[in-house]
C-alpha positions as CSV (number, residue, x, y, z in Angstrom):
1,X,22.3,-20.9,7.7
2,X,18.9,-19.2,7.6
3,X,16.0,-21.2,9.4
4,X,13.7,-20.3,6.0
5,X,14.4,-19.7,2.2
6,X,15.4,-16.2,0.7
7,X,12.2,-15.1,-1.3
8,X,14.7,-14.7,-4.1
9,X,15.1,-18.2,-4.1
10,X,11.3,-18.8,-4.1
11,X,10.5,-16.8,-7.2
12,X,13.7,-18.1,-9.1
13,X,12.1,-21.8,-8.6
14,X,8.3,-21.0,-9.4
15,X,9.8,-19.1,-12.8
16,X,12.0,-22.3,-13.4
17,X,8.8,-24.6,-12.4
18,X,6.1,-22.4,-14.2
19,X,7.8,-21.1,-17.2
20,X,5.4,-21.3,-19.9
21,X,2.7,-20.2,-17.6
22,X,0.9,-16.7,-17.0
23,X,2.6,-14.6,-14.5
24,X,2.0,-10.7,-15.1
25,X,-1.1,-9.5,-16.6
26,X,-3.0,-6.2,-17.2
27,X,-6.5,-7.0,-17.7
28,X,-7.2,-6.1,-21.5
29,X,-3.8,-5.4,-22.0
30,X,-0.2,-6.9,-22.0
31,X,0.4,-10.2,-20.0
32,X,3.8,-12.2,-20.1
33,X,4.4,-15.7,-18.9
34,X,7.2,-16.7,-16.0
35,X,10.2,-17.7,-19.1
36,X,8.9,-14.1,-20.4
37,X,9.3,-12.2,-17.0
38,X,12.8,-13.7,-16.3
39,X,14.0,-13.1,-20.4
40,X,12.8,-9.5,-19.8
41,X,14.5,-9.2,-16.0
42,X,17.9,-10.7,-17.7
43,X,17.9,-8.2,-20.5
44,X,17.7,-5.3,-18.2
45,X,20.3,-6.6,-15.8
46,X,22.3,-6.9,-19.0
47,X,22.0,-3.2,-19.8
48,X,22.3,-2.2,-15.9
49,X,25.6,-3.9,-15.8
50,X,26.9,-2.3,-19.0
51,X,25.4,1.2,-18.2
52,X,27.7,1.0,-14.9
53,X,24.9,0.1,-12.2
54,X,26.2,-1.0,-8.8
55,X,24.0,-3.0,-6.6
56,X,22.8,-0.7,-3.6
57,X,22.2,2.1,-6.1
58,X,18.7,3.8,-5.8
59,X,16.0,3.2,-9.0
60,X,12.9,4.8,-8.4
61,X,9.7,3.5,-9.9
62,X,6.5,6.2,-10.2
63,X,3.8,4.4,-12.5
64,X,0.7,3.2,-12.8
65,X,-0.4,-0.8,-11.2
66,X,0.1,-2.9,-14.4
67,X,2.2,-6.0,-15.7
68,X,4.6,-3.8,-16.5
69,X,4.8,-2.1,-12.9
70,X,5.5,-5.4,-11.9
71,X,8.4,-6.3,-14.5
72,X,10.3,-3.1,-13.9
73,X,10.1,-3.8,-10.0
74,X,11.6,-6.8,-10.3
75,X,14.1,-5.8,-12.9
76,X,15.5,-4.0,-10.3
77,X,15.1,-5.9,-7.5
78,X,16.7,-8.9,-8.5
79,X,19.7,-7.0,-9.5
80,X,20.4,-5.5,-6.4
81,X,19.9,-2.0,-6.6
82,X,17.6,-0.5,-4.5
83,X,13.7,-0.5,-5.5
84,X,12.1,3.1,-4.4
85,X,8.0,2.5,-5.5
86,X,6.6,5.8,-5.0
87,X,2.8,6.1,-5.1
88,X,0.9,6.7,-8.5
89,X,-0.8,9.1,-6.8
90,X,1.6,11.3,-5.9
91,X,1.9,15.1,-7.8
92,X,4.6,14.8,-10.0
93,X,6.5,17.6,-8.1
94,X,6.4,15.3,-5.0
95,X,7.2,12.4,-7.1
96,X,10.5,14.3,-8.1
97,X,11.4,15.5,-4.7
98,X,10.8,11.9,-3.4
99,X,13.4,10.6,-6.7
100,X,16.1,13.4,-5.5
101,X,15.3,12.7,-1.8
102,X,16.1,8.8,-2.5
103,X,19.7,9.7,-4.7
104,X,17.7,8.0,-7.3
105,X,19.7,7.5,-10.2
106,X,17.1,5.8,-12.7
107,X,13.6,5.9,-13.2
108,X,10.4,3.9,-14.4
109,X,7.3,5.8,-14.7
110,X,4.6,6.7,-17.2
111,X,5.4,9.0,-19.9
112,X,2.6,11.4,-18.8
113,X,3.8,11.7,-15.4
114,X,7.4,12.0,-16.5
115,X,6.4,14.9,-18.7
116,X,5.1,16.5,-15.8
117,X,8.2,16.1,-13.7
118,X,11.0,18.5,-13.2
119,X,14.4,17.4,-14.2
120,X,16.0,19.8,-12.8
121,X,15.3,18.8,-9.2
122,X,16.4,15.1,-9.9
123,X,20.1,15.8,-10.4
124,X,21.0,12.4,-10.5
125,X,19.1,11.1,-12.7
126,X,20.9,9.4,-15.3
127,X,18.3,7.9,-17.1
128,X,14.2,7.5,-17.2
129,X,12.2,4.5,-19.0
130,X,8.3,4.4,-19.7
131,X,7.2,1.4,-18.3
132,X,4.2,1.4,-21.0
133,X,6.5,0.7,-23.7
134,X,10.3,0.2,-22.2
135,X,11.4,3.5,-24.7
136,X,14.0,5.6,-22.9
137,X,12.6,8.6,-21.7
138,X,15.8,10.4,-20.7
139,X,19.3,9.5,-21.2
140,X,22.1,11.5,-19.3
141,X,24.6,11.3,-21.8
142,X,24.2,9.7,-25.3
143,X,26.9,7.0,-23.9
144,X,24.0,5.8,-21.8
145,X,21.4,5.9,-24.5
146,X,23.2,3.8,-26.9
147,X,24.0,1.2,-23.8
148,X,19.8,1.0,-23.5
149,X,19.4,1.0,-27.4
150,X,21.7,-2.5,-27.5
151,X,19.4,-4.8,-24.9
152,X,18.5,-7.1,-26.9
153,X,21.6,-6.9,-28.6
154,X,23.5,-7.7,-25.7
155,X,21.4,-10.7,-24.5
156,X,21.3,-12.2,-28.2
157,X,25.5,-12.0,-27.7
158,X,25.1,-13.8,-23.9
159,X,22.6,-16.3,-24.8
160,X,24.0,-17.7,-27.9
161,X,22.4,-20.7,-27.0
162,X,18.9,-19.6,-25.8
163,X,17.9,-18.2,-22.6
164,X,15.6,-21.1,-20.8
165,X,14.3,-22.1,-16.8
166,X,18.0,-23.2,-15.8
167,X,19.3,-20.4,-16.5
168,X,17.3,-18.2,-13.9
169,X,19.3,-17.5,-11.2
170,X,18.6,-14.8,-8.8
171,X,21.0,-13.7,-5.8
172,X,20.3,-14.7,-2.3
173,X,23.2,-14.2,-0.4
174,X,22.1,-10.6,0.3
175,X,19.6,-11.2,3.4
176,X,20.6,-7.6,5.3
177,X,20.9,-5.9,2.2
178,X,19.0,-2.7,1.5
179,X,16.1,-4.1,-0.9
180,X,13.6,-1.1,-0.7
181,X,12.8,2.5,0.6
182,X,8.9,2.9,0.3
183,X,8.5,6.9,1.3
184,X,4.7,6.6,3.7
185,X,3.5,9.6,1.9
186,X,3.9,12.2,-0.7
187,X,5.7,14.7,2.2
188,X,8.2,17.6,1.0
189,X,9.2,18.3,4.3
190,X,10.8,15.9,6.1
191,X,9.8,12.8,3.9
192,X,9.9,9.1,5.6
193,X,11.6,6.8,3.6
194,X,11.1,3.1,5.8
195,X,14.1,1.2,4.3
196,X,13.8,-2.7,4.2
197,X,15.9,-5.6,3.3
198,X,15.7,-8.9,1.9
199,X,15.2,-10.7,5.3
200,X,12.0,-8.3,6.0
201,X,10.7,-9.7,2.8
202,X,12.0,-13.5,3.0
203,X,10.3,-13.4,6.6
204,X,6.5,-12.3,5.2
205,X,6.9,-14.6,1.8
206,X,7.7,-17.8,4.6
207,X,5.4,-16.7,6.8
208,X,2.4,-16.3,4.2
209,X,3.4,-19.0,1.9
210,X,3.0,-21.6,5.4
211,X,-0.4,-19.1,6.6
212,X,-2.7,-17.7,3.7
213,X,-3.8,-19.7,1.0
214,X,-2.4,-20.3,-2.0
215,X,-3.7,-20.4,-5.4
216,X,-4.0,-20.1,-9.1
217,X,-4.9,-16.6,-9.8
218,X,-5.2,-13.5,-8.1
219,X,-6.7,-10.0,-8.9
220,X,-4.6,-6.7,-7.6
221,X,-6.1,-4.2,-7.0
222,X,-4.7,-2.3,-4.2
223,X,-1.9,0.4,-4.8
224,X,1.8,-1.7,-5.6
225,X,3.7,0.9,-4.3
226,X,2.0,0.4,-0.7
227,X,3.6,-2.5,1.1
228,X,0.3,-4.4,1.7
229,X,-0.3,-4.3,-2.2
230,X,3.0,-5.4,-3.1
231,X,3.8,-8.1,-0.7
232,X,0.4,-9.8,0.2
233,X,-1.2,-9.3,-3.7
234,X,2.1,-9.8,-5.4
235,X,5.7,-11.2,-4.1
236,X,4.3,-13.7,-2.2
237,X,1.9,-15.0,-4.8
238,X,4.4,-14.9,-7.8
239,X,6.9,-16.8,-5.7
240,X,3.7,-19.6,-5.2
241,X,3.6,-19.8,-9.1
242,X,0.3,-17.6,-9.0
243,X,-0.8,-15.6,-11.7
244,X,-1.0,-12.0,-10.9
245,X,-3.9,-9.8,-12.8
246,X,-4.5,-6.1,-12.3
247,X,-7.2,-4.1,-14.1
248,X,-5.0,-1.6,-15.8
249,X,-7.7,0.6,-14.8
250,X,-9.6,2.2,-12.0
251,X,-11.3,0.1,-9.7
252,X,-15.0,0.6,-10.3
253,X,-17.6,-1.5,-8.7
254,X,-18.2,-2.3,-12.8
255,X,-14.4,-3.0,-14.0
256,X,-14.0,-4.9,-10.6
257,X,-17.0,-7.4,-10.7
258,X,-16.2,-8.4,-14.4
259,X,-12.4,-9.0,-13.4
260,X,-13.9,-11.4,-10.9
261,X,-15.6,-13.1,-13.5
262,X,-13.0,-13.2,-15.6
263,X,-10.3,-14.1,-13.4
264,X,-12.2,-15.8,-10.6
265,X,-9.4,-15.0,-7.1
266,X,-8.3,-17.5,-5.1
267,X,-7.9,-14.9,-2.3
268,X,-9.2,-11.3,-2.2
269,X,-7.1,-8.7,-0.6
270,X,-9.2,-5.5,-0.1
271,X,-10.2,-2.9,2.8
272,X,-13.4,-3.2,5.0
273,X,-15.0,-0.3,3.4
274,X,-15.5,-2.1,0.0
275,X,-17.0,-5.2,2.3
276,X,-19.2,-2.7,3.8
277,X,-20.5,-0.8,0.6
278,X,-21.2,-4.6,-0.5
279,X,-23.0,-5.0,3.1
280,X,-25.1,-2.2,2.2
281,X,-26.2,-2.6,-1.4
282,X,-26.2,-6.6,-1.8
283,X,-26.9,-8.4,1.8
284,X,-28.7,-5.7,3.8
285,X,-31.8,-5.4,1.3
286,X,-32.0,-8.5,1.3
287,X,-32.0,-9.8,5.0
288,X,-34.5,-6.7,5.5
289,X,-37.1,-7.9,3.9
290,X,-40.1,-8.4,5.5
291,X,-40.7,-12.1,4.4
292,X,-36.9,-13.4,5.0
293,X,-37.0,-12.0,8.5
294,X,-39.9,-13.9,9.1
295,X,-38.2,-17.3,8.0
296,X,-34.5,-16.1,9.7
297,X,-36.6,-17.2,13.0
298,X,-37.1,-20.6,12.0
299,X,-34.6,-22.9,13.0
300,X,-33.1,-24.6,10.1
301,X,-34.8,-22.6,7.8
302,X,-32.7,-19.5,8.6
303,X,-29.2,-21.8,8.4
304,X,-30.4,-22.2,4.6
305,X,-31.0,-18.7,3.8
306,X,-27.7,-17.4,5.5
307,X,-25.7,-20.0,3.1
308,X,-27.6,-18.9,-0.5
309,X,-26.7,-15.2,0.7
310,X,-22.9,-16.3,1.9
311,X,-22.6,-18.1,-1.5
312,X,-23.8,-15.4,-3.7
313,X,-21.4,-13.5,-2.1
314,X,-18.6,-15.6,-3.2
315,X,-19.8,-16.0,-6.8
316,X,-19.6,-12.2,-7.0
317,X,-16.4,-12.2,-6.6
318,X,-15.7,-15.1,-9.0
319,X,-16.7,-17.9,-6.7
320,X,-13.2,-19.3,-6.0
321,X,-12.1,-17.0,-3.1
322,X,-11.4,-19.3,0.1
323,X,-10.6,-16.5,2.6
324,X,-11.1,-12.2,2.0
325,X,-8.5,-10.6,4.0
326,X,-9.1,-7.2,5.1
327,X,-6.8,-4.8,6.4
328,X,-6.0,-1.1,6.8
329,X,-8.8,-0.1,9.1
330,X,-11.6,-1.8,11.4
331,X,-14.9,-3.4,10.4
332,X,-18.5,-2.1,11.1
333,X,-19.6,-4.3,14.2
334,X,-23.1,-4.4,12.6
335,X,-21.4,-5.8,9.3
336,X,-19.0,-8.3,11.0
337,X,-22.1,-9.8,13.0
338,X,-23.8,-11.2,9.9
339,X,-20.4,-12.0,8.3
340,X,-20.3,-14.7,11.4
341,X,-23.6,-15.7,10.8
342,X,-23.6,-16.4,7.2
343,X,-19.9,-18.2,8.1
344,X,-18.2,-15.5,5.1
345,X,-14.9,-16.6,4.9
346,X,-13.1,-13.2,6.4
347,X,-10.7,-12.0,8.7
348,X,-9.3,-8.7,9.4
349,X,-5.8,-8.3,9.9
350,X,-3.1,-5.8,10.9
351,X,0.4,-4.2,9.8
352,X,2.4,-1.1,8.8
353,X,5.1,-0.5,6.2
354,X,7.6,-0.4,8.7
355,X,6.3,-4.3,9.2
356,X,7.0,-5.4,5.3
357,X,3.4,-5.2,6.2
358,X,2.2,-7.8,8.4
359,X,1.9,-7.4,11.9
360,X,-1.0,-9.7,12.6
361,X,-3.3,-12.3,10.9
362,X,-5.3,-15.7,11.8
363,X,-7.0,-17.8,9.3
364,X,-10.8,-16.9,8.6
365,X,-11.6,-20.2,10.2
366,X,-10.2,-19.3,13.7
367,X,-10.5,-15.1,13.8
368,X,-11.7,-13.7,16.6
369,X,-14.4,-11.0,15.6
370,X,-13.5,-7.4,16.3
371,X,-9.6,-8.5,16.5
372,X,-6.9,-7.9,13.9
373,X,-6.1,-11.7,14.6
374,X,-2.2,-13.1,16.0
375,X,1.3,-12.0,16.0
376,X,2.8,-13.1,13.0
377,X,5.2,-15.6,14.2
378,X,8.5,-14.1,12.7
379,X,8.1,-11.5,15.3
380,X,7.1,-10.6,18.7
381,X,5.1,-8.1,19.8
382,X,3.9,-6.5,23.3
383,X,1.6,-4.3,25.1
384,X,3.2,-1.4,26.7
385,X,1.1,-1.6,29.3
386,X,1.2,-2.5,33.0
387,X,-2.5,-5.2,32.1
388,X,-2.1,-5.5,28.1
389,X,-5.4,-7.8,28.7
390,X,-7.8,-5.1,29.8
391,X,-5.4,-2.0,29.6
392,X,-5.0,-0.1,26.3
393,X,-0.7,0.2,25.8
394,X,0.8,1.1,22.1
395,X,2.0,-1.8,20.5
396,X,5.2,-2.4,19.7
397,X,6.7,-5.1,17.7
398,X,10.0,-6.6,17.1
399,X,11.6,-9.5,14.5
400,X,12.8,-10.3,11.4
401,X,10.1,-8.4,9.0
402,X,10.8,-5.1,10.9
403,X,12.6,-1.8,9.3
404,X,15.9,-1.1,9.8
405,X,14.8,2.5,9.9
406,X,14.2,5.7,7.6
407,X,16.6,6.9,5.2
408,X,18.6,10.2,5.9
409,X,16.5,10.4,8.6
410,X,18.6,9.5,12.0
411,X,16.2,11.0,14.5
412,X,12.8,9.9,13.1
413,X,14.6,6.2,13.2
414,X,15.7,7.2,16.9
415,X,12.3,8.0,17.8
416,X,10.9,4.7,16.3
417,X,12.1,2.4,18.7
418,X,12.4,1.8,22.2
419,X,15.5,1.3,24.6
420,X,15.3,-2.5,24.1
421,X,14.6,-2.2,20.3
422,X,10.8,-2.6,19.5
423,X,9.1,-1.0,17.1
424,X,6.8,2.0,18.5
425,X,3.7,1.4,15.7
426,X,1.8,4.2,17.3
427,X,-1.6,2.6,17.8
428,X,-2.9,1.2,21.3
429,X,-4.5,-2.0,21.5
430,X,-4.9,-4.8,24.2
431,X,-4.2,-9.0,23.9
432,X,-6.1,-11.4,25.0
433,X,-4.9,-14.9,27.1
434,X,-4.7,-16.3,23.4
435,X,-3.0,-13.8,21.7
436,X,-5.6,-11.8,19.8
437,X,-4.9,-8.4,19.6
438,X,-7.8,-5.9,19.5
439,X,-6.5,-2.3,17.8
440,X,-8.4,0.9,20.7
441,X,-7.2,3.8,18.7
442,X,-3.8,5.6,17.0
443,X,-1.5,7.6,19.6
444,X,-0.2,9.6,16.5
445,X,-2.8,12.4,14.8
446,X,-2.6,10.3,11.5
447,X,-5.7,9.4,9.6
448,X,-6.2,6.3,8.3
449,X,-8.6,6.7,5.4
450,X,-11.1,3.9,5.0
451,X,-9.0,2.5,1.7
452,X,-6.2,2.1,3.7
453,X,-3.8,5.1,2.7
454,X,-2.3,7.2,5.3
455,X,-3.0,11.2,5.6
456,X,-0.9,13.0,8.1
457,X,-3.2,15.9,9.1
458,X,0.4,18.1,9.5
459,X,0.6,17.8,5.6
460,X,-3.2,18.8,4.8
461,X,-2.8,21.8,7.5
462,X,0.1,23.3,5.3
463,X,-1.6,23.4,2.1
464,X,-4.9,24.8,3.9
465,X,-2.9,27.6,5.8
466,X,-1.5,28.1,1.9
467,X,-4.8,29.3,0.2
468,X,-5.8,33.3,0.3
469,X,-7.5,34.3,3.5
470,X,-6.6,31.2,5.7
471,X,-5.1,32.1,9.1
472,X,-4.2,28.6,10.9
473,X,-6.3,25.1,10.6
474,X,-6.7,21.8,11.7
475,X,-7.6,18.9,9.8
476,X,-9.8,16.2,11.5
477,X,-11.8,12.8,10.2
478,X,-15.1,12.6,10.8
479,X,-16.8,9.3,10.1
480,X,-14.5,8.5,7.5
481,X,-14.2,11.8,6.0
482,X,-11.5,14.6,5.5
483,X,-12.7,18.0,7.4
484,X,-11.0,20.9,7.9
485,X,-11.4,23.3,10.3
486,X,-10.3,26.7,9.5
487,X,-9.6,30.2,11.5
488,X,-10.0,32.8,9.0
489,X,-7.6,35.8,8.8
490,X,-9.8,39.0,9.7
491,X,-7.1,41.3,8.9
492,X,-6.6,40.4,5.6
493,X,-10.3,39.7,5.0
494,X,-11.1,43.5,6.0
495,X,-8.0,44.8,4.2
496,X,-9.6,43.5,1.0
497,X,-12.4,45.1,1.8
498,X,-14.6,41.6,0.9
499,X,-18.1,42.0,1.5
500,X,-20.4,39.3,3.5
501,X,-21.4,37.0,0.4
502,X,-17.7,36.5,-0.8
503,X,-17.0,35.7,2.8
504,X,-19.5,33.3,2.6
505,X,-18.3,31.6,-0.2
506,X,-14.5,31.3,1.4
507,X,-14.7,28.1,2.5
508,X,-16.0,26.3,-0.5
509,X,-12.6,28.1,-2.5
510,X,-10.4,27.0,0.1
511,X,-11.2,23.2,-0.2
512,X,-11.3,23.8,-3.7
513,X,-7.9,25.2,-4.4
514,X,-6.3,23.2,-1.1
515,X,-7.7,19.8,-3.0
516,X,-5.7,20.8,-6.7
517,X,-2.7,20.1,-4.7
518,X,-3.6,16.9,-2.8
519,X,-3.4,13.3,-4.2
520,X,-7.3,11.7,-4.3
521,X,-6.9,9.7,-1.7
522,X,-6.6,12.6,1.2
523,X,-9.0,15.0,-0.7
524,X,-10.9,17.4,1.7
525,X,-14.6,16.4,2.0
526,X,-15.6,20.0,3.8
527,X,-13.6,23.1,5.2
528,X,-15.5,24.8,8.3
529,X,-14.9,27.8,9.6
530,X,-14.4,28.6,13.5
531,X,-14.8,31.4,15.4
532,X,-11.4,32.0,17.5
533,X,-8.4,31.2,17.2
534,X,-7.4,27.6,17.7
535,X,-6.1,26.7,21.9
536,X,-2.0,26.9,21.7
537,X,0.5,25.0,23.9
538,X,3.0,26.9,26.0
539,X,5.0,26.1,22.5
540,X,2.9,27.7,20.3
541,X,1.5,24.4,18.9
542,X,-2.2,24.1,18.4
543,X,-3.9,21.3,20.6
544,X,-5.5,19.3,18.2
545,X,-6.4,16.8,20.9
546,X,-9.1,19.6,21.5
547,X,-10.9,19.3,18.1
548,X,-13.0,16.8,16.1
């Protein structure tokens, strides 16, 4: 007997409970109701089941956030076959590498981006839907494309009846199943796929549904193929009865403060570099100003003035938010201070795909400034270090919301874990006598972009060493932004006999053509030229540790 319920379970009660209520929503778009999401899940089991779908089989899904992102996830889900969410913002030729990589044998997507994909390099692919409109895309024989043609066919013949709440009913007896295999990035060459099961998800849904707030409505806005979009913004709401809105859309500073309006959040899930831009542009003026400084020293007074800016805060954002999380990266210090002081309901918190995300969180009411908060409690996790209170050690985690590992890819799952079985996360940190843990710096040579997406320099560096007249690079972050430092190839340089302005010009063309091939979340900011070659190990491989 499992100590908690299956998040299966959880979602198949708040449909039966909330079925006439709004679940999944596009903002200006389509929205359906929980009876509407389960009718729509049962008709596509109904057509997996006659197409010859086994559970464990591999559906990938490569498509815009939306409603109907999150109905095809689940259609899948719920059946059993294995989810692959691959990032919307991945090229189409990674996106079909990452389907053949997966043995993905369906697919969701957009119609644009399928049009842009190469069939040939998904074998076997039997058949691709458009997610805008549920129209088959592809069909692998015309057997298969007269199976889609009859779904509602099929579920008028089952539900002679009617299809209503009791007849929900979603499979839980599948705890170390394989659910999901969410690839970290957009890699060709030796791609990590972190496969997790039900239990990894069960464990976060408990642990969030007893630890964050719950709540009407909530606004999406983070990517759903990254694990803190899809479990903190969506699963775990949905299986609360929440109503889940995204903005069909990008997220501008416009589109986003209307949707707030609109929707007005219980919770806000976002990344410390929107909270600083806000900082910035809405706070700082204000607190600046010559006049408000004056009454900030009067005691009393200055209590009064921090509350009208932490509540106009709020009411930007709808004025129903009762905690912002933030995650993916640290907050300014400067920017955290007044957060205290006004009493802003925030917290920052911690965790990794291979963590279903969550790692670490504490309630706004009890975080600990500079901290990523507490362990969650369905796992444990150390220092490796000799004094994990004052000495930095990588942290390392293990419990029932950890990875079983990476698909076909024995040796990077080797390498994840230690002797005993923790997860090695890569990043150092200390814990204080109450459990707080404080994040020093990565171990790995990753980027972690100020949104929250991973960039492994390795990936950037091959593209760069791609473009005409590159010799060798390294790619490094500087305050946030994406620079690469280049070593120009002399030979080839004099062989084309370029003269000094065209030279000049080289490193504006690199980072031009090196961007057309790089999703917009790791777009180069700057490309610099040095003026030797880069310092080599006894292996050949360039010392990054040496550059910045």
């Amino acid at each position: 007997m499992e100590k908690y319920p299956h998040y299966l379970e959880r979602l198949q009660n708040a449909t039966r409970k909330y079925w006439d209520k709004a679940a999944l929503n596009t903002l200006g778009g389509v929205s359906y109701t929980y009876g509407q999401m389960a009718t729509q899940i049962e008709k596509f089991h109904l057509v997996f089941e006659k197409m010859g779908i086994k559970k464990g089989e591999k559906i990938a899904l490569y498509a815009r956030n939306g409603a109907c992102w999150g109905m095809a996830y689940l259609a899948v889900n719920t059946y059993e076959t294995v989810i692959v969410p691959l990032l919307a913002d991945f090229t189409p030729e990674n996106a079909s590498f990452l389907v053949n990589h997966s043995e993905s044998i369906g697919l969701f997507t957009n119609e644009d981006k399928f049009k842009q994909m190469d069939l040939a390099k998904m074998p076997d692919l039997k058949f691709a839907v458009d997610v805008d409109t549920w129209n088959l895309l592809y069909a692998a024989t015309d057997e298969l494309a007269a199976v889609y043609a009859q779904m509602d066919d099929l579920f008028a013949a089952k539900w002679t009846d009617g299809f209503g709440p009791e007849d929900v009913v979603f499979p839980t007896d599948n705890w170390d199943n394989l659910s999901t295999i969410n690839y970290t990035s957009g890699s060709t060459g030796d791609p990590k796929g972190v496969m997790l099961i039900y239990r990894n998800f069960s464990s976060i849904v408990d642990y969030s549904q007893r630890h964050v707030p719950a709540g009407d409505k909530m606004v999406s806005m983070l990517p759903m193929a990254h694990m803190y979009g899809l479990v903190i913004e969506f699963i775990y709401p949905l299986c609360n009865g929440t109503a889940i809105y995204w903005l069909g859309k990008a997220p501008t500073p416009a589109t986003l403060l209307k949707a707030f309006a609109e929707v007005k959040p219980y919770l806000l899930i976002t990344v410390p570099l929107v909270m600083e831009k806000i900082y910035k542009s809405k706070i700082k003026p204000t607190l600046d100003k010559p006049a408000v400084k004056f009454l900030l020293k009067v005691p009393g007074l200055n209590q009064i003035i921090y509350k009208k800016v932490k509540d106009g805060l709020v009411q930007a954002f709808g004025g129903n938010v009762q905690e912002f999380i933030m995650g993916g990266a640290a907050l300014n210090p400067e920017v955290e201070k007044i957060f205290k002081k006004i009493k802003f309901p925030y917290l920052v918190g911690y965790g990794m795909t291979e963590a279903c995300p969550l790692l670490a969180y504490e309630h706004w009411t009890k975080y600990v400034p500079g901290s990523c908060g507490k362990a969650v409690d369905c796992a444990t996790v150390r220092i490796d270090s000799e004094d994990p209170q004052h000495i930095a050690g990588e942290i390392q985690a293990k419990g029932e919301n950890i990875t079983i590992g990476y698909f076909k890819n024995p040796e990077a799952s080797a390498n994840a874990f230690t002797a005993d079985g923790y997860l090695r996360t890569g990043d150092l940190g200390i814990m204080d006598k109450d459990g707080n843990i404080f994040i020093k710096g990565r171990s790995k040579s990753m980027i972690l972009t100020a949104n929250g997406q991973n960039v492994y320099p390795e990936e950037l560096e091959a593209i760069v060493n791609n473009q005409p007249y590159v010799s060798e690079s390294v790619v490094v972050d500087r305050a946030g932004k994406i620079v690469a430092l280049v070593y120009l190839d002399k030979d080839a340089i004099k062989a084309a006999g370029l003269d000094e302005e065209t030279v000049a010009d080289l490193p504006e063309k690199i980072r031009s053509g090196a961007n057309r091939h790089l999703p917009g979340y790791s777009q180069i900011a700057k490309v610099e030229p040095v003026l030797v070659p880069f310092e080599k190990t006894p292996k050949m491989s360039i010392k990054r540790f040496l550059y910045k």
